[in-house]
mmCIF file of the C-alpha atoms, coordinates in Angstrom:
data_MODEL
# 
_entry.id   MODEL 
# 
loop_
_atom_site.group_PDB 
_atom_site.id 
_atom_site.type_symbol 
_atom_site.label_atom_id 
_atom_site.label_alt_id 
_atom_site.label_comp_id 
_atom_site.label_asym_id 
_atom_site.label_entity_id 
_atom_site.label_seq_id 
_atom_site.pdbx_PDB_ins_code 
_atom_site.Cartn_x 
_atom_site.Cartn_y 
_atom_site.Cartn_z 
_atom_site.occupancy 
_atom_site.B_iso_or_equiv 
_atom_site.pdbx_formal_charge 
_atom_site.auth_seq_id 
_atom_site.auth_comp_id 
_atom_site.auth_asym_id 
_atom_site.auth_atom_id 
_atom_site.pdbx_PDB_model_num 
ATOM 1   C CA . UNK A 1 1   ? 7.112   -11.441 11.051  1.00 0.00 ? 1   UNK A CA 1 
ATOM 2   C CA . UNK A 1 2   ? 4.519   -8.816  12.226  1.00 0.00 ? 2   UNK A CA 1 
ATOM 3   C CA . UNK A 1 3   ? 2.307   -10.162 14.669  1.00 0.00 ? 3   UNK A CA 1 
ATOM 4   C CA . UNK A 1 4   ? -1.655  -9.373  15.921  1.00 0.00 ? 4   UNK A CA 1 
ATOM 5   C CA . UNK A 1 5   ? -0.325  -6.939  18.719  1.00 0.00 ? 5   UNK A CA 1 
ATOM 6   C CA . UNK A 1 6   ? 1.681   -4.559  15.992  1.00 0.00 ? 6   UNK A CA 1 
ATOM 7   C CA . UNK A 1 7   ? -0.840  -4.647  13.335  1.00 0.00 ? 7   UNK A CA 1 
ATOM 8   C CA . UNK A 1 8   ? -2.387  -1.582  14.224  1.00 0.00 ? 8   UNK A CA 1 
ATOM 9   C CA . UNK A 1 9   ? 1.234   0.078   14.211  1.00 0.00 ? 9   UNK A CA 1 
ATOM 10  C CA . UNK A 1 10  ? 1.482   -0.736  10.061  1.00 0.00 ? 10  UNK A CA 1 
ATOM 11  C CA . UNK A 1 11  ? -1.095  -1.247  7.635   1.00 0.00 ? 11  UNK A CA 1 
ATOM 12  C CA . UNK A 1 12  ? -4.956  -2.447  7.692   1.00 0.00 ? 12  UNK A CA 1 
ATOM 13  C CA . UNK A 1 13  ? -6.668  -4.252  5.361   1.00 0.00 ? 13  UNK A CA 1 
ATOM 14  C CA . UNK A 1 14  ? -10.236 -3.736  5.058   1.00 0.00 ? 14  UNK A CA 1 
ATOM 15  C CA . UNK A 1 15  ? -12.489 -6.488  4.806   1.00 0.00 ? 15  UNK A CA 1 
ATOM 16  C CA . UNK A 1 16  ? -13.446 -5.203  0.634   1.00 0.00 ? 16  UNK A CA 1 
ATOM 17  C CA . UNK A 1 17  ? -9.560  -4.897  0.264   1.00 0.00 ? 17  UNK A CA 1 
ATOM 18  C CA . UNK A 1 18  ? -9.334  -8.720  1.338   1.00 0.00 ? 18  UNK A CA 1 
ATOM 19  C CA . UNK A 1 19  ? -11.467 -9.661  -0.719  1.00 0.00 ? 19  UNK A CA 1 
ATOM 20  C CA . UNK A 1 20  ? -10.332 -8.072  -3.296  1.00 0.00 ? 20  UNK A CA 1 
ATOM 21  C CA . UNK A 1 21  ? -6.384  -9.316  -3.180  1.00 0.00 ? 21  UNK A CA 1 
ATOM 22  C CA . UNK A 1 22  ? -8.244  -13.124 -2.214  1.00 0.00 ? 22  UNK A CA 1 
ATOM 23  C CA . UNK A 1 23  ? -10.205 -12.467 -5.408  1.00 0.00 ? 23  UNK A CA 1 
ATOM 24  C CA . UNK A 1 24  ? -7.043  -11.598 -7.465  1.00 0.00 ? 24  UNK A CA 1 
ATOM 25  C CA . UNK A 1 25  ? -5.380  -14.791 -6.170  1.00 0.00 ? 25  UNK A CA 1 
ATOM 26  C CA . UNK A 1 26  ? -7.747  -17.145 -7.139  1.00 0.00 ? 26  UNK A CA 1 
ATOM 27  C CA . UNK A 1 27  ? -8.320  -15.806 -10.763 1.00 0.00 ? 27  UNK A CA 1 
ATOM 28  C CA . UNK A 1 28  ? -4.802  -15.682 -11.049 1.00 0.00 ? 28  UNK A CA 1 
ATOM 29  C CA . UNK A 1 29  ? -4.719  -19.137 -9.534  1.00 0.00 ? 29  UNK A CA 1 
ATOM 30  C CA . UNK A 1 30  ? -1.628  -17.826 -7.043  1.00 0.00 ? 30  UNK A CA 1 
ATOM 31  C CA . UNK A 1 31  ? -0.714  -19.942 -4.281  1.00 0.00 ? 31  UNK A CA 1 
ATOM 32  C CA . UNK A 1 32  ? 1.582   -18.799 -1.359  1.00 0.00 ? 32  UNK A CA 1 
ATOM 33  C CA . UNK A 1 33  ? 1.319   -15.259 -3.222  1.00 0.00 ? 33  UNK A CA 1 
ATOM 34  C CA . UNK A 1 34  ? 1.369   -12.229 -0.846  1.00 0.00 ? 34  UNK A CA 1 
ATOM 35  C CA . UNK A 1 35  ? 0.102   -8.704  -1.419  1.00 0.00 ? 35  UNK A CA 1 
ATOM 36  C CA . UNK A 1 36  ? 3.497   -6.073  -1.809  1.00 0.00 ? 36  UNK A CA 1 
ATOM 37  C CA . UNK A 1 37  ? 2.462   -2.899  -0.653  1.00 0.00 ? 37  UNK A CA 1 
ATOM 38  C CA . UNK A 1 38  ? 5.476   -0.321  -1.805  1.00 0.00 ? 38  UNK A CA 1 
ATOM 39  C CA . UNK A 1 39  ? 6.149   3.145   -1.830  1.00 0.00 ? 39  UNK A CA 1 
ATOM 40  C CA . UNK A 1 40  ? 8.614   5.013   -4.531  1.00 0.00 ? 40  UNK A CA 1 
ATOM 41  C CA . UNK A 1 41  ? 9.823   8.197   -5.525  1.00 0.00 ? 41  UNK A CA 1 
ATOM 42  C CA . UNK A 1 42  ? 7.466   9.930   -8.059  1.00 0.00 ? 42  UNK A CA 1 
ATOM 43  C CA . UNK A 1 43  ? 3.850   10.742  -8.155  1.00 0.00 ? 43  UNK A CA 1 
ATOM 44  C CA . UNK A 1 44  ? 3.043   14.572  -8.160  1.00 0.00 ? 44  UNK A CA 1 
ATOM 45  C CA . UNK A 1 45  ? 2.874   15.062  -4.149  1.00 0.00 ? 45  UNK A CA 1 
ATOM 46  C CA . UNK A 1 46  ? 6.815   12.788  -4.006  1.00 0.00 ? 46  UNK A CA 1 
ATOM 47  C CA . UNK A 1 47  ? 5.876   9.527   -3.152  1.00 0.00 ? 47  UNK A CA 1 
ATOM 48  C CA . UNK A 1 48  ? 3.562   7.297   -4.706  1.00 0.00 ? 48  UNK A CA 1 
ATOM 49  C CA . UNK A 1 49  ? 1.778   4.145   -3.388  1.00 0.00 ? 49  UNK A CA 1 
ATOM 50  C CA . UNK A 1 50  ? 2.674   0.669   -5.040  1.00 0.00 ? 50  UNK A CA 1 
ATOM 51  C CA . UNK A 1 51  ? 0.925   -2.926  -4.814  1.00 0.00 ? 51  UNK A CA 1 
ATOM 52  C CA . UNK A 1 52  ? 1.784   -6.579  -6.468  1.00 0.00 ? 52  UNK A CA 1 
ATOM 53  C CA . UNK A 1 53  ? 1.049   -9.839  -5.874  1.00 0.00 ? 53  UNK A CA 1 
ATOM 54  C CA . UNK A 1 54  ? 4.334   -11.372 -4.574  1.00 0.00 ? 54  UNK A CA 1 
ATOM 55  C CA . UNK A 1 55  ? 5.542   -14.947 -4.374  1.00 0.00 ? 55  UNK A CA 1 
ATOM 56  C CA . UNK A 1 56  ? 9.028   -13.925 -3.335  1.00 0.00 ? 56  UNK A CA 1 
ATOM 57  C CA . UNK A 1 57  ? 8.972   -12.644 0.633   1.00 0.00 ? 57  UNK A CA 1 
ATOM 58  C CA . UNK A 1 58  ? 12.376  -11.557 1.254   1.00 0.00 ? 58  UNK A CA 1 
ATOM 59  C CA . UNK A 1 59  ? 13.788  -12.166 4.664   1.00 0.00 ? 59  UNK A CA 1 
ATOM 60  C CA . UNK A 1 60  ? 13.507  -8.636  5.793   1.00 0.00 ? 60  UNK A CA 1 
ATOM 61  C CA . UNK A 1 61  ? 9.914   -7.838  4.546   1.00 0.00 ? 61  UNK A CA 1 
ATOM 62  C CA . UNK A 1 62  ? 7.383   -7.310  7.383   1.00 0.00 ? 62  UNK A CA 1 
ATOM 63  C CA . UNK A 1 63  ? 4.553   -9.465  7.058   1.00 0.00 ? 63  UNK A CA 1 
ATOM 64  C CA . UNK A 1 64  ? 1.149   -9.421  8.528   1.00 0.00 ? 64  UNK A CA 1 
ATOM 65  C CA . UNK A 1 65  ? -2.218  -11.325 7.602   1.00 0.00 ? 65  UNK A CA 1 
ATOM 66  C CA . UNK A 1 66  ? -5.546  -10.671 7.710   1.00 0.00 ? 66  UNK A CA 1 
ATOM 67  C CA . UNK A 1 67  ? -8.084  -13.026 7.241   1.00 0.00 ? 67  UNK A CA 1 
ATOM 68  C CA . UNK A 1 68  ? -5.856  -15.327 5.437   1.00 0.00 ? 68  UNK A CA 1 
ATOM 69  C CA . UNK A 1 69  ? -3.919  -12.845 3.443   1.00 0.00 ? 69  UNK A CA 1 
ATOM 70  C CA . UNK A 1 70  ? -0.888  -12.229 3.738   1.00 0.00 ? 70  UNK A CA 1 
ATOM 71  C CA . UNK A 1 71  ? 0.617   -8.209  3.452   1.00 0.00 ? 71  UNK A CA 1 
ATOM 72  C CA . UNK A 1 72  ? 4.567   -7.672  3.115   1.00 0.00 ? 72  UNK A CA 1 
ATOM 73  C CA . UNK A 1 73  ? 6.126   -4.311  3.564   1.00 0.00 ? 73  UNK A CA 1 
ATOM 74  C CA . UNK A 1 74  ? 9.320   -3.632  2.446   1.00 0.00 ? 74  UNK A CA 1 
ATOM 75  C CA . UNK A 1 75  ? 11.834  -2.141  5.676   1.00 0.00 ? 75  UNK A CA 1 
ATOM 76  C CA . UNK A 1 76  ? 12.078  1.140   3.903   1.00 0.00 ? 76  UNK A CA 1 
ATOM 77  C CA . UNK A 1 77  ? 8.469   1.881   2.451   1.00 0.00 ? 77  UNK A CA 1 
ATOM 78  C CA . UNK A 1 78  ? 7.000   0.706   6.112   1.00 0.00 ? 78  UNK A CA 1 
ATOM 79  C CA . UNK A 1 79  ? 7.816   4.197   7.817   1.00 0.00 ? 79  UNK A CA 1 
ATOM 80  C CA . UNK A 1 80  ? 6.198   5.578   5.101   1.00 0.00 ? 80  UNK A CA 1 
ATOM 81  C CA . UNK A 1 81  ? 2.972   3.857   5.274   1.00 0.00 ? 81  UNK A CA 1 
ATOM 82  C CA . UNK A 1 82  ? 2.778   3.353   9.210   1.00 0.00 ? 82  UNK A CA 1 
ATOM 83  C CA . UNK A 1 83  ? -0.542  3.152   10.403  1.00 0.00 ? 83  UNK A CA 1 
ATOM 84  C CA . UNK A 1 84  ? -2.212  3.535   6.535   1.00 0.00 ? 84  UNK A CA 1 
ATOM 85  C CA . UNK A 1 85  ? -5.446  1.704   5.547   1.00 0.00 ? 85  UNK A CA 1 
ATOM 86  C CA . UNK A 1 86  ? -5.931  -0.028  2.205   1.00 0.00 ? 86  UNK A CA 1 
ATOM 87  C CA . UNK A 1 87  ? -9.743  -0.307  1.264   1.00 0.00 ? 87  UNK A CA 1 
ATOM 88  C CA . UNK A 1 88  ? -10.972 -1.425  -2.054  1.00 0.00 ? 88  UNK A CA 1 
ATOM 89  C CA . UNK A 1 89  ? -13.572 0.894   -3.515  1.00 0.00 ? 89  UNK A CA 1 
ATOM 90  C CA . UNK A 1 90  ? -15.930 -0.370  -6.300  1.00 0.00 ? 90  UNK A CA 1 
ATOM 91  C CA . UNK A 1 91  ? -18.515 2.456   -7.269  1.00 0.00 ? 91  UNK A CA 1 
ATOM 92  C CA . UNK A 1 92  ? -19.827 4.758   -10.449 1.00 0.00 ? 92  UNK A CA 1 
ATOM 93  C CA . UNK A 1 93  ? -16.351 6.264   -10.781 1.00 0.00 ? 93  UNK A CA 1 
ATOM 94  C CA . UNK A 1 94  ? -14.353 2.936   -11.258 1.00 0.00 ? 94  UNK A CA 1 
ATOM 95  C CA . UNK A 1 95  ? -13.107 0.271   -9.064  1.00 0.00 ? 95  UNK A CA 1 
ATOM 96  C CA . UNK A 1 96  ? -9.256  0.313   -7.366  1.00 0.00 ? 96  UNK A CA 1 
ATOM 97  C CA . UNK A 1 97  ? -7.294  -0.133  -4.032  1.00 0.00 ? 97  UNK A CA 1 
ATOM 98  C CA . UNK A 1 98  ? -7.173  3.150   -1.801  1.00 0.00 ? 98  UNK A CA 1 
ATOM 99  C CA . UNK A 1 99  ? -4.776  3.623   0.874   1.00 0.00 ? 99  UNK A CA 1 
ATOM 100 C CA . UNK A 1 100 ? -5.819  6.220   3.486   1.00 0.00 ? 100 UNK A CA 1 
ATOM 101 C CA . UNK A 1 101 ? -2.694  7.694   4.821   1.00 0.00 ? 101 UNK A CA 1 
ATOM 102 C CA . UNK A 1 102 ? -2.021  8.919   8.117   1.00 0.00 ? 102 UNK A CA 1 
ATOM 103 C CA . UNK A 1 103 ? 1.581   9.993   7.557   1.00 0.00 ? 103 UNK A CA 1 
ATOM 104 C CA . UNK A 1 104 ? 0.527   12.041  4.438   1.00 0.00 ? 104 UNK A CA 1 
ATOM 105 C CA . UNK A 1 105 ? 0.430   15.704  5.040   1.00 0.00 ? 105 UNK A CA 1 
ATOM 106 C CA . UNK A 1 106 ? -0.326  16.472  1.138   1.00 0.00 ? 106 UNK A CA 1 
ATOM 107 C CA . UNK A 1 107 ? -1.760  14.345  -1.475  1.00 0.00 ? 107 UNK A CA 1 
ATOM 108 C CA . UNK A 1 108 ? -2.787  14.296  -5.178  1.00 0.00 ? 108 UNK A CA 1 
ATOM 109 C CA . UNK A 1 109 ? -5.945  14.444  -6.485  1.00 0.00 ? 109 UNK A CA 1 
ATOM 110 C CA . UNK A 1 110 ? -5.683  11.334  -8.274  1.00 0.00 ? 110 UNK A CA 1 
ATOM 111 C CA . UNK A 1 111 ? -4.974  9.002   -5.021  1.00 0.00 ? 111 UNK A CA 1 
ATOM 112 C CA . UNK A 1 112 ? -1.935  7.820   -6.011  1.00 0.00 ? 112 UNK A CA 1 
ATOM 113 C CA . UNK A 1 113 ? 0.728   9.641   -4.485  1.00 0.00 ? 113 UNK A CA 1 
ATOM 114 C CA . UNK A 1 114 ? 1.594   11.607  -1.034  1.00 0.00 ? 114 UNK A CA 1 
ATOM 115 C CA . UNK A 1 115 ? 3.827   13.736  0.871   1.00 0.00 ? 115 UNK A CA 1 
ATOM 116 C CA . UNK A 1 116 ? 5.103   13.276  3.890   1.00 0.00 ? 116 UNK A CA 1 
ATOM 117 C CA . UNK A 1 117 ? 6.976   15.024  6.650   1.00 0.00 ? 117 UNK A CA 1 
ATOM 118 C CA . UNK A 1 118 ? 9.603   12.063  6.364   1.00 0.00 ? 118 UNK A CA 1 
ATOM 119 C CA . UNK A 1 119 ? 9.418   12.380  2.115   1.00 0.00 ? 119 UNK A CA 1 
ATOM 120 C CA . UNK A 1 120 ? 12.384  15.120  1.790   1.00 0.00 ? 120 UNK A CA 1 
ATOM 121 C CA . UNK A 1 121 ? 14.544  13.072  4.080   1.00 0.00 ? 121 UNK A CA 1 
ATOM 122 C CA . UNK A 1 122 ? 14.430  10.186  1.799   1.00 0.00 ? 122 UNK A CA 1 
ATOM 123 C CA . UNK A 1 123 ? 15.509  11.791  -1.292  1.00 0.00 ? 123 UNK A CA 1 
ATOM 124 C CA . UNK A 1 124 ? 12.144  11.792  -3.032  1.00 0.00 ? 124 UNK A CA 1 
ATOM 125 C CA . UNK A 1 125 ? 10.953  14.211  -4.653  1.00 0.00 ? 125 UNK A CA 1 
ATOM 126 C CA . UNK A 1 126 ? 8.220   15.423  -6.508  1.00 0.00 ? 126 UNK A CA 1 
ATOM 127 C CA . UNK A 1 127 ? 7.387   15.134  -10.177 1.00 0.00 ? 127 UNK A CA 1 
ATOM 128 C CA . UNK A 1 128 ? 4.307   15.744  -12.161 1.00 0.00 ? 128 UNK A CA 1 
ATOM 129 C CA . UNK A 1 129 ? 1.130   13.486  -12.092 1.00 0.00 ? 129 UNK A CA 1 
ATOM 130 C CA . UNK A 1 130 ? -0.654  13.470  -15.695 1.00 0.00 ? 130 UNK A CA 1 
ATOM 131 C CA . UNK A 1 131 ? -3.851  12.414  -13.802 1.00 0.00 ? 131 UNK A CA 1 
ATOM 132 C CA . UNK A 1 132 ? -4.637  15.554  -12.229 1.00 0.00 ? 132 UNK A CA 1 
ATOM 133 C CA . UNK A 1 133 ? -6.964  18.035  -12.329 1.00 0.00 ? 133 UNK A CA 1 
# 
């Protein structure tokens, strides 16, 4: 488990993105649920940026919490998203999660995907993103 000292060396959570998850949990009427923050092979830049609500922490997932929410990062996706932000946005365009990545040296118009220097290494590579412009 991930403690206050190495937060800053994996993911924020904004104060609107705690919210947002604690506001997801309690609709959804989740207890002991934990916010999965993932990334996979795909998106139009290589890798693209995952989230769930988990109830199954695996033994190896890092975990952090912030303000009563927990965060679990899978051991592979965390070198990925080392040092990102997740912020929840709710203005005219919509309403939706946004992780700022420091690790990304490319990413898609749409938000949802990245590329970074790391992304070849890992056998991902890039496809199209229908959400483009």
């Amino acid at each position: 488990m991930l403690t206050d000292t190495t937060r800053n060396e994996t993911v924020m959570l904004t104060p609107a993105a705690t919210q947002a998850v604690k506001d997801l949990l309690e609709k959804r009427d989740l207890q002991d649920y934990a916010l999965r923050v993932f990334i996979s092979g795909g998106g139009c830049s290589g890798l693209q940026y995952g989230m769930a609500l988990e109830g199954n922490i695996r033994p190896t997932d890092l975990t952090c919490k912030f303000d009563g929410i927990n965060v679990v990062i899978d051991e592979v996706s965390i070198d990925y998203l080392r040092g990102a932000t997740i912020d929840y946005i709710n203005d005219i365009k919509g309403s939706g999660f946004k992780i700022d990545n420091p690790n990304a040296i490319s990413s898609c118009g749409c938000g949802n995907s990245s590329r970074t220097t790391d992304s070849h290494q890992g056998g991902f590579s890039s496809g199209g993103c229908n959400g483009c412009q």
